[in-house]
Structures are given as structure tokens and as C-alpha cells.
TORLUMVEX-581216 format. One line per field, with one value per residue (C-alpha): residue number from 0; residue in three letters; x, y, z. Coordinates in steps of 0.1 Angstrom, whole numbers, plus 5000, padded with zeros to 4 digits. Layout:
% TORLUMVEX-581216
n	(NUM|...)
res	(ALA|...)
u	(X|...)
v	(Y|...)
w	(Z|...)
This chain:
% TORLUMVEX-581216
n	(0|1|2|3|4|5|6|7|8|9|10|11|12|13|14|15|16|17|18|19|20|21|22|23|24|25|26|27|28|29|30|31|32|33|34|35|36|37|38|39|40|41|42|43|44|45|46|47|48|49|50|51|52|53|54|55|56|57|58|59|60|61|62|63|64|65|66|67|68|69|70|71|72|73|74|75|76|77|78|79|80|81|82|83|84|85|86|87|88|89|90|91|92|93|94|95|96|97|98|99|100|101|102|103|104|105|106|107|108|109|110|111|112|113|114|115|116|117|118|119|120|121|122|123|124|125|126|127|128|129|130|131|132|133|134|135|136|137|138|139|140|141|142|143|144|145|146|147|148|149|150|151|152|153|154|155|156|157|158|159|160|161|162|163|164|165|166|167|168|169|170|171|172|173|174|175)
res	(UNK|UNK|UNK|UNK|UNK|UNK|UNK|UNK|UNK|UNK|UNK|UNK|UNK|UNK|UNK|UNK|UNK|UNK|UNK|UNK|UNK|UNK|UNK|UNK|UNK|UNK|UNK|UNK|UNK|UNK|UNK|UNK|UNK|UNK|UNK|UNK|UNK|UNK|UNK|UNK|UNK|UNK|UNK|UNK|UNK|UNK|UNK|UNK|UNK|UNK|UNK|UNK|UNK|UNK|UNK|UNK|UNK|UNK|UNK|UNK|UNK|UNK|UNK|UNK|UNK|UNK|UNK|UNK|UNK|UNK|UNK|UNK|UNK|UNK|UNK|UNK|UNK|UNK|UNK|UNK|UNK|UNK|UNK|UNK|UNK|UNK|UNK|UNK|UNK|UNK|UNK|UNK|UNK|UNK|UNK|UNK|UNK|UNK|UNK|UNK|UNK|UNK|UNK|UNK|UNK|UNK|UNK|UNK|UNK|UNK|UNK|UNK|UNK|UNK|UNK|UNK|UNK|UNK|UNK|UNK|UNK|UNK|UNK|UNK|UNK|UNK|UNK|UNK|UNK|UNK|UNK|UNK|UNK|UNK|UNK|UNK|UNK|UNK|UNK|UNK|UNK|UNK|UNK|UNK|UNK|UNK|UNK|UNK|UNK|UNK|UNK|UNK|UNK|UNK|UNK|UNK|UNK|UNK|UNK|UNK|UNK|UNK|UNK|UNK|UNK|UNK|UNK|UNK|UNK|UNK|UNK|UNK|UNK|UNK|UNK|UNK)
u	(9561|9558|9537|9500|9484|9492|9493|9479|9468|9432|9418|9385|9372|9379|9358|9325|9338|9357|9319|9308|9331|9332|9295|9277|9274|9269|9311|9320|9306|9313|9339|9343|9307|9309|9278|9276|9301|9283|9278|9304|9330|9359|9353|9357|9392|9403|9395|9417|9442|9441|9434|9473|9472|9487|9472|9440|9448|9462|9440|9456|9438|9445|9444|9453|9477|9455|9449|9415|9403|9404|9402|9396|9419|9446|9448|9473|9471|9494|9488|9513|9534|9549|9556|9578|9572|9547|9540|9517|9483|9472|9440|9425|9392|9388|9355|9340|9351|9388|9384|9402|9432|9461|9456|9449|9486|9501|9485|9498|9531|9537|9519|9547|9577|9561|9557|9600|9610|9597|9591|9614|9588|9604|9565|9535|9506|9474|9444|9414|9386|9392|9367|9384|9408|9414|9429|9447|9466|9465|9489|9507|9514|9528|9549|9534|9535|9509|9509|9479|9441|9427|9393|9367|9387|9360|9321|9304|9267|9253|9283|9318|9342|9375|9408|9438|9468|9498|9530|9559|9593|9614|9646|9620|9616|9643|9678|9706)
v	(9017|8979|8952|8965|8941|8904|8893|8856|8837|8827|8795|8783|8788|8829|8820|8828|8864|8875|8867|8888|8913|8920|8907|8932|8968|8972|8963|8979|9013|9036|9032|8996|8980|8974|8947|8913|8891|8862|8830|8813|8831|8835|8793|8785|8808|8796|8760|8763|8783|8794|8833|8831|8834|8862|8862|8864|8882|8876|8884|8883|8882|8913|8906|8920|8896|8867|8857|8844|8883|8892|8925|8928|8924|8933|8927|8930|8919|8928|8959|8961|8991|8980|8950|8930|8948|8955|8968|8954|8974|8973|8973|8972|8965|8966|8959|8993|8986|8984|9019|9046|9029|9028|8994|9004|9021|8992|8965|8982|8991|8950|8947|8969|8949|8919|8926|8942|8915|8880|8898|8919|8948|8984|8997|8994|9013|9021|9042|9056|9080|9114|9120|9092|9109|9088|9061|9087|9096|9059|9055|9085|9070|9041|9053|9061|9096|9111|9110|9130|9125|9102|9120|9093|9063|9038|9035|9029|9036|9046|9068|9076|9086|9105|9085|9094|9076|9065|9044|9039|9028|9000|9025|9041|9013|8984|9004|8998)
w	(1054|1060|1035|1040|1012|0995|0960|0953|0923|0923|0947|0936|0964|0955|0926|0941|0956|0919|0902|0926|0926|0890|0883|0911|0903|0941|0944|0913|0911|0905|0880|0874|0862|0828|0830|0835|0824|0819|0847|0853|0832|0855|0867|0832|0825|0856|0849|0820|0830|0863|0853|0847|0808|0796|0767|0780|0811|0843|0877|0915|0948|0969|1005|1040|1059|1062|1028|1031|1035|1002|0996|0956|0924|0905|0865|0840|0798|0767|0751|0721|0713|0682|0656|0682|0720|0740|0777|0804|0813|0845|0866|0902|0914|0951|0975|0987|1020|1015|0996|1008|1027|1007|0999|0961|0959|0977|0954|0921|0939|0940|0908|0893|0912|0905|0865|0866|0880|0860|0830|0804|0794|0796|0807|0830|0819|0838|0828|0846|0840|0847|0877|0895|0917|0946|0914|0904|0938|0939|0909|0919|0948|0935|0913|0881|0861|0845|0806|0795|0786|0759|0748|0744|0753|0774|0769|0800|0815|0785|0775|0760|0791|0791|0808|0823|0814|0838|0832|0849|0833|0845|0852|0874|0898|0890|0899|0870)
């Protein structure tokens, strides 16, 4: 299957669409609207760092062909998994209307390849809640395996939500 989506850093002029894309319930339901972030959040992160900062996480434009149709986001941040290593977590946030079309499992595919190959982690994790299915065949798709459940693991709407967890390994992508 040939390249369906694009990975880009952030332009400021994106900077408009990603507030409204993560600051709209309308684009971020039903699993994705946490509440506002605040005005002018992601200007000021990219201001100083271009949303590249590991540290504080990293966001990507997801478009079709034409960059300029941006289709949503992908994240990744830290998590640690011990004194001196840690793996990336992952994250995807696409527009209602570019649900359903594989672009999801394409994105995180290239997330993945992108993370193997400028980066020495051993793991990419990804998490979602356990109603989310079309996520789920989304990571499946690309690659990840299913871990198990964490009970309780995300508070959102008004209440503590159950998550699936994914990862992938670098032998399960990268070749030796």
C-alpha cells in the first residue's frame, strides 16, 4: 500500500487549526476532549520550541499529499521505565472527517519508523480507552500488540475510564 498520510512539524500558520483541534470538543470527541487548554497554549510552546521538545512533548501535522490539508496530529513524550531508560508514548488526534480511512494506522505506522529510526528507545507505547475500537484496529494495524487493560488509568467527562495498552518493540519493525 503506497504513502496515504504526511508527517510535518508545526507552521504557525497550523497554529490556529491545532487550537482548534485540541481546544473544540466538536473535533475531539469522543475520546480526545480533555477541556480547554488554555489560549494560546500551543503559540507559546511553539514559540519556544517549535512543539519539538521532547521533554515537553513533541506534536506532528498529519496531512494527505498536499500538506496544507491537515488532517490532525500525532504526539509523542517520555514515559520512563526505569532509573536510566525510557520508551516513547504515543498519541493521535485526527479531525472527524478524516475518521475512518486508515489515515489513523498510517500516521502511527510513520510515527513508529520515524521514532526507530532517529532515536535509540527499544519501545513505542500507545494507550486508549477500551470502547475505542476503531483506535484499537488502528494500532493493530500498525503494528502494535495488545498488552492488557489498566483499570482506572484516565479521568475524563466527569469520570475514571479503563485503557488499553499497545507497544511495539524495535525488533518488531527495525530488521537486525
Amino acid at each position: 500500500m503506497g504513502s496515504i498520510v504526511l508527517l510535518r512539524p508545526v507552521l504557525e500558520g497550523d497554529l490556529t487549526d491545532l487550537d482548534r483541534m485540541l481546544n473544540t470538543c466538536e473535533a475531539t470527541q469522543p475520546y480526545n476532549w480533555f477541556g480547554y487548554q488554555g489560549a494560546g497554549h500551543f503559540r507559546r510552546r511553539w514559540a519556544e520550541s517549535g512543539l519539538l521538545s521532547a521533554d515537553e512533548g513533541v506534536l506532528l501535522v498529519v496531512t494527505e499529499q498536499d500538506p496544507q490539508r491537515r488532517l490532525g496530529f500525532v504526539s509523542w513524550a517520555k514515559n520512563p521505565t526505569g532509573q536510566t531508560s525510557y520508551c516513547w508514548n504515543i498519541g493521535i488526534t485526527l479531525l472527524p472527517e478524516a475518521r475512518g480511512r486508515g489515515h489513523g494506522t498510517d500516521a502511527q505506522r510513520k510515527l513508529v519508523a520515524y521514532l526507530f529510526a532517529h532515536t535509540q528507545v527499544n519501545r513505542v507505547e500507545a494507550g486508549t480507552e477500551v470502547d475505542n475500537l476503531a483506535e484499537q484496529r488502528a494500532l493493530t494495524k500498525a503494528g502494535f500488540t495488545r498488552e492488557g487493560v489498566l483499570r482506572g488509568w484516565l479521568f475524563r467527562d466527569g469520570r475514571w475510564r479503563d485503557c488499553v495498552r499497545y507497544s511495539v518493540l524495535r525488533d518488531e519493525v527495525v530488521p537486525r
